[in-house]
C-alpha positions as a printed NumPy array, in Angstrom:
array([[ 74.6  , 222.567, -55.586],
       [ 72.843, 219.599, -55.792],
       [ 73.276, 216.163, -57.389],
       [ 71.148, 214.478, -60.129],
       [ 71.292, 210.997, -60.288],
       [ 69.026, 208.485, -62.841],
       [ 68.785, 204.685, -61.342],
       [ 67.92 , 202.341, -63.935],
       [ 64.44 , 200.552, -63.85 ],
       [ 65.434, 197.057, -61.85 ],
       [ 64.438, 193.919, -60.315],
       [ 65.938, 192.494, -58.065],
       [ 65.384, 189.344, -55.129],
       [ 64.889, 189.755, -51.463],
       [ 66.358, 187.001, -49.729],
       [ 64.749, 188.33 , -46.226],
       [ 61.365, 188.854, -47.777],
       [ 61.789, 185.785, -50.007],
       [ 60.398, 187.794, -53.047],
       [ 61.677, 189.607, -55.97 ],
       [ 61.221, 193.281, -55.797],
       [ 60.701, 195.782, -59.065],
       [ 61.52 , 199.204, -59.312],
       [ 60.859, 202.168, -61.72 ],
       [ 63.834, 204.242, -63.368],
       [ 63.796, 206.534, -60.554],
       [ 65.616, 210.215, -60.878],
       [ 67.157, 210.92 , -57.219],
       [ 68.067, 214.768, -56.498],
       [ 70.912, 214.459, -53.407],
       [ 72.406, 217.103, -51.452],
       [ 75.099, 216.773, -49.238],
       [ 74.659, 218.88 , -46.508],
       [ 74.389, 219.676, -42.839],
       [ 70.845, 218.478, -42.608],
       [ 71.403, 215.471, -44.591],
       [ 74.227, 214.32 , -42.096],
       [ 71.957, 215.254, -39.125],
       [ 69.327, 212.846, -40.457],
       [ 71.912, 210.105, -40.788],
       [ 73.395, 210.785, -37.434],
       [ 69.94 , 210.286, -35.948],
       [ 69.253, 207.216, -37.119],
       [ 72.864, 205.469, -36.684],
       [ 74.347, 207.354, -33.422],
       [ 77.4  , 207.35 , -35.209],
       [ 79.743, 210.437, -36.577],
       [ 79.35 , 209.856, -40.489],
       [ 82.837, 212.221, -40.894],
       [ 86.033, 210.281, -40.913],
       [ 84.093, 206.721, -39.939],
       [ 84.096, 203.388, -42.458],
       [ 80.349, 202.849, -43.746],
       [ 78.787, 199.447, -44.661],
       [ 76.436, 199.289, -47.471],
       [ 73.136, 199.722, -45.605],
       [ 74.624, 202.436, -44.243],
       [ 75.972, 204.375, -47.282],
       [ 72.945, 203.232, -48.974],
       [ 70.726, 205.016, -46.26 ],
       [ 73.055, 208.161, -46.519],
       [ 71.99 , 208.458, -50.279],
       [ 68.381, 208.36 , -48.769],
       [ 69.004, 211.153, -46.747],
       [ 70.736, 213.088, -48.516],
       [ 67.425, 212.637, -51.181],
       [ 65.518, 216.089, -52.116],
       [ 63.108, 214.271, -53.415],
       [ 62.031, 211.924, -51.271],
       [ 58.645, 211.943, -51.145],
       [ 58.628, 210.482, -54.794],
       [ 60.824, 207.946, -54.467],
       [ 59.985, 204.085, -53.641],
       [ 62.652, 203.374, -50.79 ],
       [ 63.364, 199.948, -52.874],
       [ 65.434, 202.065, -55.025],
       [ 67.832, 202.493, -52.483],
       [ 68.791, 198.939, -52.493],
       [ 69.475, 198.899, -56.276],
       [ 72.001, 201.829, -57.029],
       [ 74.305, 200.596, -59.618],
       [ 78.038, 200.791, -58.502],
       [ 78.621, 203.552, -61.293],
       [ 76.304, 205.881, -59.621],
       [ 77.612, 205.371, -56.568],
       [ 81.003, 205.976, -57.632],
       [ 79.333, 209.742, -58.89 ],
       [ 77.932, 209.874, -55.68 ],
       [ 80.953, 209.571, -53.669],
       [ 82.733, 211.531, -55.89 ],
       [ 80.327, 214.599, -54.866],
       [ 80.451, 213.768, -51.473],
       [ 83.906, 213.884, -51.526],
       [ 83.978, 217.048, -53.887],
       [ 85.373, 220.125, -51.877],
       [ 83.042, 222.477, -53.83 ],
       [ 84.991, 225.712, -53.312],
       [ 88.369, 227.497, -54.219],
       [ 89.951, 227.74 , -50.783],
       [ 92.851, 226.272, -50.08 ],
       [ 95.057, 226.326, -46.934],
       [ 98.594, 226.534, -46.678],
       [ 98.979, 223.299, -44.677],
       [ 96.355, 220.794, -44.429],
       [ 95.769, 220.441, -40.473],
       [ 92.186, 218.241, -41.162],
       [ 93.532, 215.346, -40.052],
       [ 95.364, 216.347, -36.696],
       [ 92.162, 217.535, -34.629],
       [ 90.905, 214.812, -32.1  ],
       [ 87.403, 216.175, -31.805],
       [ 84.611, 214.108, -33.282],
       [ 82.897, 215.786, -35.903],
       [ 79.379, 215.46 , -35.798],
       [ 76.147, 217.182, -36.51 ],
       [ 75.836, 218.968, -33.486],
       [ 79.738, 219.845, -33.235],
       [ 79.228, 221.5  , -36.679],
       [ 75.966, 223.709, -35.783],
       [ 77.691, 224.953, -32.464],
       [ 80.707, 226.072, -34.474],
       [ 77.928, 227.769, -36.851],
       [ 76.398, 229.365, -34.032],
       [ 79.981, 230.079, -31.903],
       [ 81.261, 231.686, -35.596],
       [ 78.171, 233.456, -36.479],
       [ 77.6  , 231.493, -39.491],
       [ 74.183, 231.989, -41.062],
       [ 71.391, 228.804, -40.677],
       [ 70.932, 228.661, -44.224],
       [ 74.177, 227.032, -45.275],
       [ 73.041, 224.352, -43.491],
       [ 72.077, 223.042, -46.838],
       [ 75.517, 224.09 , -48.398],
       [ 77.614, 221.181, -50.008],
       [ 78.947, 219.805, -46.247],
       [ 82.655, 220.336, -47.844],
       [ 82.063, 223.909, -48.629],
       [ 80.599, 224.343, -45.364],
       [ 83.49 , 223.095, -43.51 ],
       [ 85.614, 225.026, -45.765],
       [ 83.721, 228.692, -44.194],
       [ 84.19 , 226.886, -40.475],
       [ 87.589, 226.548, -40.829],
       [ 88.504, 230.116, -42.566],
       [ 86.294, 231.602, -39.463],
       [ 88.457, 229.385, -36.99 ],
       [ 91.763, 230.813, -38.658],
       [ 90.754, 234.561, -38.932],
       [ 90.523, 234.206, -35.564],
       [ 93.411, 232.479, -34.024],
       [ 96.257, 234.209, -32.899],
       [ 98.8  , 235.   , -35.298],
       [101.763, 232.937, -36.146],
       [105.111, 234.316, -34.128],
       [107.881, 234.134, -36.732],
       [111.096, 233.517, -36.04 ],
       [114.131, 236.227, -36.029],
       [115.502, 234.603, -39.438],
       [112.   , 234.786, -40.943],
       [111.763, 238.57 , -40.068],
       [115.424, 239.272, -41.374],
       [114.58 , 237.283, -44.617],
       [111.335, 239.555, -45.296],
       [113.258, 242.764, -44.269],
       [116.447, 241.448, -46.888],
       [114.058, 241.6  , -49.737],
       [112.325, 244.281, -48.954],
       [115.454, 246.427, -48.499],
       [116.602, 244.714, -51.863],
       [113.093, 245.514, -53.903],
       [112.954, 249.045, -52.437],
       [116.886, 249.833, -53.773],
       [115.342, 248.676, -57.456],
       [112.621, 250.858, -57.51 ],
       [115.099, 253.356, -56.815],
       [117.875, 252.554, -58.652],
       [120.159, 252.599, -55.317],
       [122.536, 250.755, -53.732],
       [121.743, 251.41 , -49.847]])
């Protein structure tokens, strides 16, 4: 689902270009997705995923993540108000989807997560091209239930199988009203 942001008509100076720059109120439709991060990527030869950002850079992430780009003076890039960022962030960050996973094992893989990584787990998972331009989150999200539906199953441990067998002996005897 995408993002609608409005950035306020502003002016602003240019120390580089030694001028002051004007821009229109500008409405920016973003999408966070694979092909957004593929663009960045590209242009930084850096993993956006799990790396700190400067300003340029964040600022040219909002670019790239931009629908409608062809409308949009690239000025406006350089004048997002911290407010909209914050909304923009806070969509980035969004996990767009009701999955959950027992424990949270995101932050113990060593692999780099990059573009490329991402469309070879797509392909290696049979994951359709189109969500591609699913939030990235959400996206992730499908990766990692198709990693887990296929890894081998947990071996429990005697005490964990006499547990499950206890109260299932004792929920069976209720619906029977017996003792053994």
């Amino acid at each position: 689902m995408p993002l609608s942001v409005t950035i306020p008509e502003q002016e602003y100076y240019d120390p580089v270009a030694n001028e002051f720059i004007y821009t229109k109120e500008t409405k920016l439709v973003l999408e966070h997705s694979l092909v957004s991060l593929s663009k960045w990527e590209s242009k930084w030869h850096k993993p956006f995923i799990r790396t700190e950002k400067t300003v340029e850079e964040l600022q040219d992430y909002v670019r790239c993540m931009t629908i409608n780009s062809g409308t949009v003076d690239p000025n406006v890039y350089r004048t997002i108000p911290q407010i909209v960022m914050n909304r923009i962030i806070e969509y980035i960050n969004d996990p767009m989807t009701a999955t959950t996973f027992r424990d949270d094992k995101r932050g113990n893989s060593r692999q780099i997560m990059t573009a490329e990584v991402i469309y070879d787990l797509m392909r290696k998972y049979g994951i359709w091209k189109e969500c591609e331009k699913w939030h990235l989150s959400r996206l992730i999200t499908l990766i990692r239930v198709a990693v887990e539906s296929e890894a081998p199953k947990k071996r429990r441990s005697k005490r964990e199988i006499m547990a499950e067998n206890r109260l299932l002996n004792e929920q069976r005897r209720k619906a029977r009203n017996s003792r053994g």
